[in-house]
N, C-alpha and C positions, 0 to 999 in steps of 0.2 A: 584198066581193062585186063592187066595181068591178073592181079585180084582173083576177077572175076571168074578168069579162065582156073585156074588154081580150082577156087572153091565149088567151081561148076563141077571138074576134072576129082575132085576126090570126095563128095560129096550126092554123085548120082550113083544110084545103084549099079552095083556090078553086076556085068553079063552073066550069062550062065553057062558061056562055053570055056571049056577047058582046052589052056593052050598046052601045045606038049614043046617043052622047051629043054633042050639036050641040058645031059648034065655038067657039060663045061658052060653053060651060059647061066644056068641058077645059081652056077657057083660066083658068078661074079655080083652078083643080086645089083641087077640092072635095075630094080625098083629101088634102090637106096640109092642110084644115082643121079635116078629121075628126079626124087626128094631134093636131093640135095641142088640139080639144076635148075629149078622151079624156083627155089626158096632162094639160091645167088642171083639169079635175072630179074627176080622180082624186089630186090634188098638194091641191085645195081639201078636196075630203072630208076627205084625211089631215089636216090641218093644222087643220082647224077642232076635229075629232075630239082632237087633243092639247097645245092650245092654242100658238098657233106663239112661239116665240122663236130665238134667233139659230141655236143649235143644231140644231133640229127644222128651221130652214129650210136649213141646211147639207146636212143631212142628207136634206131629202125630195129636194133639187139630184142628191145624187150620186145616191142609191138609183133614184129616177125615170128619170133619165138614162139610167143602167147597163142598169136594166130596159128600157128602151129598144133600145138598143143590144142587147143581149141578144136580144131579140126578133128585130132585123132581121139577126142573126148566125145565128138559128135559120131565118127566113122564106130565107134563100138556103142552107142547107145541107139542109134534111130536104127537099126533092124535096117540097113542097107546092103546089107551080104558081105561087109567089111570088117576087117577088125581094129579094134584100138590098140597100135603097135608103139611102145615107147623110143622105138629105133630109128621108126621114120623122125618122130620130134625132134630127136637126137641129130639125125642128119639133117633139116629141115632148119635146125638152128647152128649146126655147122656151116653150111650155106649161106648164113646171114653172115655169118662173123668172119667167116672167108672174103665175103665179099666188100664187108666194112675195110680188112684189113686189104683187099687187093686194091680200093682203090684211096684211101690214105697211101698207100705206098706210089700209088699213080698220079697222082694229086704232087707228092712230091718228088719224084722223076722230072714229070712236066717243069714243076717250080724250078728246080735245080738248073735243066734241061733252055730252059728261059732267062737263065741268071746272065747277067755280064759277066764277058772275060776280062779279067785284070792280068 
């Protein structure tokens, strides 16, 4: 369902209204953060959903990525009022690979966290 909301979310036409967003908030580029929390919650769902090991994280890397990429190859060709921005990709696949490594790291927290005391 994440998916879905994703590819619904950057893949419909943008509005025509112009927001006016003060110049201390464009400067934080709230939309590379979005990217990127879209692309960690949807790499975390997957990964928790199939319990992650070396493979599954290889695998969410490229699939995520691609999907990625794909999207902003689609946002600049279908005349949606979008543009194809290599930045977002960029974040989009920071996001995955954040998320591969924050839960390998969680994954082995828990392990450790569960070990016996000697």
């Amino acid at each position: 369902m994440w998916g879905l909301f994703i590819s619904w979310a950057t893949l419909k036409p943008t509005s025509h209204s112009d927001l006016i967003i003060p110049l201390w908030a464009a400067s934080l580029h709230l939309d590379k953060w979005v990217h990127f929390g879209f692309w960690f919650i949807w790499t975390w769902l997957f990964l928790k959903k199939v319990n992650p090991s070396g493979l599954y994280n290889l695998i969410s890397v490229a699939f995520f990525s691609a999907y990625g990429g794909l999207i902003e190859v689609l946002q600049g060709t279908m005349n949606l009022g979008r543009t194809c921005d290599i930045w977002d990709w960029l974040v989009d696949t920071a996001g995955v690979v954040v998320a591969v490594i924050y839960l390998k790291w969680l994954n082995k927290f828990i392990q450790n966290k569960n070990a016996p005391i000697n």
